[in-house]
C-alpha positions in Angstrom: -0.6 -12.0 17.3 -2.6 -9.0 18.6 -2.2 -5.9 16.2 -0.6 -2.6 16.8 -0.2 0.6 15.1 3.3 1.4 14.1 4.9 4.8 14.9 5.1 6.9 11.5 8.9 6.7 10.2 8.7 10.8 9.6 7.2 13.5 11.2 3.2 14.1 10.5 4.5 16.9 8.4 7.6 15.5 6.9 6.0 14.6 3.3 4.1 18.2 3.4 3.6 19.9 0.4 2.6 16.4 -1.5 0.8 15.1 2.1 0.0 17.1 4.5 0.0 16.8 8.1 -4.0 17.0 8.5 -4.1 14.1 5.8 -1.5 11.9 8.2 -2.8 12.8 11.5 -6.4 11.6 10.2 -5.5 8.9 8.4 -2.3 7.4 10.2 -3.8 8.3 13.8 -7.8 7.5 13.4 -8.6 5.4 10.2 -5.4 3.2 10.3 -5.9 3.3 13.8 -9.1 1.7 13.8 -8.3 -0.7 11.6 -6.1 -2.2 14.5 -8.7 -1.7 17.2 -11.4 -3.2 15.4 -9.3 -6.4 13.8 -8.2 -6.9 17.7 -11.8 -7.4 18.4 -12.5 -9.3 15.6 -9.8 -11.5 15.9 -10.6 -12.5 19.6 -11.9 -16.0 19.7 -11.4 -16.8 16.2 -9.4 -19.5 14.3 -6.9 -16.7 13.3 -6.2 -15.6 16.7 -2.2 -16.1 17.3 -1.3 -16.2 13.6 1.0 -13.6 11.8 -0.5 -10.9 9.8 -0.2 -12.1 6.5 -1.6 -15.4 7.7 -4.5 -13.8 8.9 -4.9 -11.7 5.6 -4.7 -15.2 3.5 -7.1 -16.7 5.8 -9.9 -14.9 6.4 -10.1 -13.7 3.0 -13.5 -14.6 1.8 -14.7 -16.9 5.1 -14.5 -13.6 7.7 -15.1 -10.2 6.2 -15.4 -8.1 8.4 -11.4 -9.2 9.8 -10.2 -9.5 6.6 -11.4 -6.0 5.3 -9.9 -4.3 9.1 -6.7 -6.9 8.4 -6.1 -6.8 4.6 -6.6 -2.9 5.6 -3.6 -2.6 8.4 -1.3 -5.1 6.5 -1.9 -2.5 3.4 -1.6 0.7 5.6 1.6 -0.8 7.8 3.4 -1.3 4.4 2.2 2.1 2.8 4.0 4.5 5.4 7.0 2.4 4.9 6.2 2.7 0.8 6.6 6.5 1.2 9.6 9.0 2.5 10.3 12.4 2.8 11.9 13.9 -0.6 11.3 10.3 -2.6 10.7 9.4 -5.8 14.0 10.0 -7.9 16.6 7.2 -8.7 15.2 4.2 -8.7 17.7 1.2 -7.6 19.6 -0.8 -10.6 18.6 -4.2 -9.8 14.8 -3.1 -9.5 15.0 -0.7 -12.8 16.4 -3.2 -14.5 13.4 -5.3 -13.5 10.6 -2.7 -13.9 12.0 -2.8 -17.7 12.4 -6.2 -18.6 9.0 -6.5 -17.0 6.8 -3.5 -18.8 9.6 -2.0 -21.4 10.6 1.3 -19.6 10.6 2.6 -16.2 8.1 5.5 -17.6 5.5 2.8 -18.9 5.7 0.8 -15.3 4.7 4.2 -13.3 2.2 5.0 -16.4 0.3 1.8 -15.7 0.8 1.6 -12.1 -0.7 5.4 -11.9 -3.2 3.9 -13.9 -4.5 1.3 -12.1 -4.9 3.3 -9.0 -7.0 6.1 -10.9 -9.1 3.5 -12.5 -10.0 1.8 -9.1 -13.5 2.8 -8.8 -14.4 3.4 -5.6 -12.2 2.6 -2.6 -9.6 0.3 -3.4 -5.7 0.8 -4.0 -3.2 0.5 -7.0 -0.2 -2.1 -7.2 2.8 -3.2 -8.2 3.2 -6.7 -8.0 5.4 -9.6 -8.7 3.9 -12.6 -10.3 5.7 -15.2 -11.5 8.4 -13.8 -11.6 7.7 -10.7 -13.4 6.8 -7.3 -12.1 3.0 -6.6 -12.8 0.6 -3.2 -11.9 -2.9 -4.1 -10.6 -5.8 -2.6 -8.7 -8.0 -4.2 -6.0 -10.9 -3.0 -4.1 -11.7 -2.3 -0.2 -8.4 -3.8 1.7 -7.8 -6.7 -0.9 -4.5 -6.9 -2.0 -2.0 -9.5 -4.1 -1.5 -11.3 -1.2 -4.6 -13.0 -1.8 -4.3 -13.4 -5.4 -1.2 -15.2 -5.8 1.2 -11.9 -6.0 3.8 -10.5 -3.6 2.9 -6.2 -3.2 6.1 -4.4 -3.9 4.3 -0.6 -4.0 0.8 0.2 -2.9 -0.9 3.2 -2.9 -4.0 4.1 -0.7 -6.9 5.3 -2.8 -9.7 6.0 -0.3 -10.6 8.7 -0.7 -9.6 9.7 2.7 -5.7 9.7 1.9 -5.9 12.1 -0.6 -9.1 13.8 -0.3 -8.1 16.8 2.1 -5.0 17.9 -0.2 -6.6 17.3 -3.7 -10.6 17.0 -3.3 -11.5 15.0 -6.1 -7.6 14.8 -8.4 -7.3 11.8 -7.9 -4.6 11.7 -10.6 -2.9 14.6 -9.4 -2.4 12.9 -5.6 -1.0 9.6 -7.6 1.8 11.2 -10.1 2.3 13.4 -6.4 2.9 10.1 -5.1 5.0 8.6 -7.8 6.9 11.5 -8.3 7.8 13.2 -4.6 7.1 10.5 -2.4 7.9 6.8 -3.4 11.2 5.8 -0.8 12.0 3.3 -4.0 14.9 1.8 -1.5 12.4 -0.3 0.1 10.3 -1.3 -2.7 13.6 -2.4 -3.9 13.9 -5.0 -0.9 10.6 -6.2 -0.9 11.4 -7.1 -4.6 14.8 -8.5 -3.8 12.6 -11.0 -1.2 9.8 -11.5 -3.4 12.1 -12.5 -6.3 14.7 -14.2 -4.4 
């Protein structure tokens, strides 16, 4: 299976003020973008070649870095423009509330730690939310890595390179993540991929 880089499901300046057009035309239409023209290469020729993506991801974690990071990197950014929508955050669906509390107490203290874990990446890396065994957990990982190699199903990721923030809040790290938690989460969809991953 030969990657390709899926249309945006919103305008380049449908999330605008909390990401902005430049941010989306760099990092949709050249970094994520590259991610799928260097995997290609990568993957010609190797044991991997004709395997899904989340194969690919599993396998090549720590035998082929240089695919996994350009992989593990479009598996993460091909689920993160589907993690965000124009006007989220808000309601978050029952069934998944009801999860998010039973697994960290309140719905405030699961965005609290997940926020957390994606300003305490250091370096390049993203923050999680996760389920594992069952249960609903926030995590960070560095580079492309993601739960998918460590046992976990991603529910919600968000990109902390510094290149999907960087041009609308310079070094606020923080700022871009409650942005994100706040005005851009489409919670509907994290809400099936928990529905899967806990079915």
């Amino acid at each position: 299976m030969t990657f390709s880089l899926p249309n945006l499901p919103y305008a380049h300046d449908a999330l605008a003020p909390y990401m902005s057009k430049e941010t989306l035309e760099f990092h949709h239409d050249k970094h994520h973008l590259a991610y799928v023209n260097n995997g290609n290469n990568l993957l010609k020729g190797s044991e991997w070649e004709g395997k899904s993506l989340e194969e690919i991801v599993r396998g090549s974690y720590g035998k082929n870095a240089a695919l996994f990071n350009n992989a593990g990197q479009h598996y993460n950014h091909s689920q993160f423009w589907k993690w965000m929508k124009p006007n989220g955050g808000g309601k978050i669906p029952g069934a998944l509330e009801k999860a998010l509390i039973d697994s960290f107490g309140s719905v405030d203290k699961a965005k609290e730690d997940f926020i957390q874990a994606g300003a305490t990446q250091f370096g390049s890396g993203w923050g999680w939310l996760a389920v594992v065994d069952g249960k609903i957990v926030a995590n960070k990982a560095p580079n492309g890595e993601s739960p998918l190699v460590h046992n976990g199903k991603p529910i919600l990721g968000v990109d902390v390179w510094e290149h999907s923030y960087y041009i609308d809040y310079r070094n606020r790290r923080p700022d871009y993540l409650k942005a994100f938690v706040d005005h851009l989460v489409n919670w509907e969809y994290v809400a099936e991929l928990y529905h899967a991953a806990a079915g």
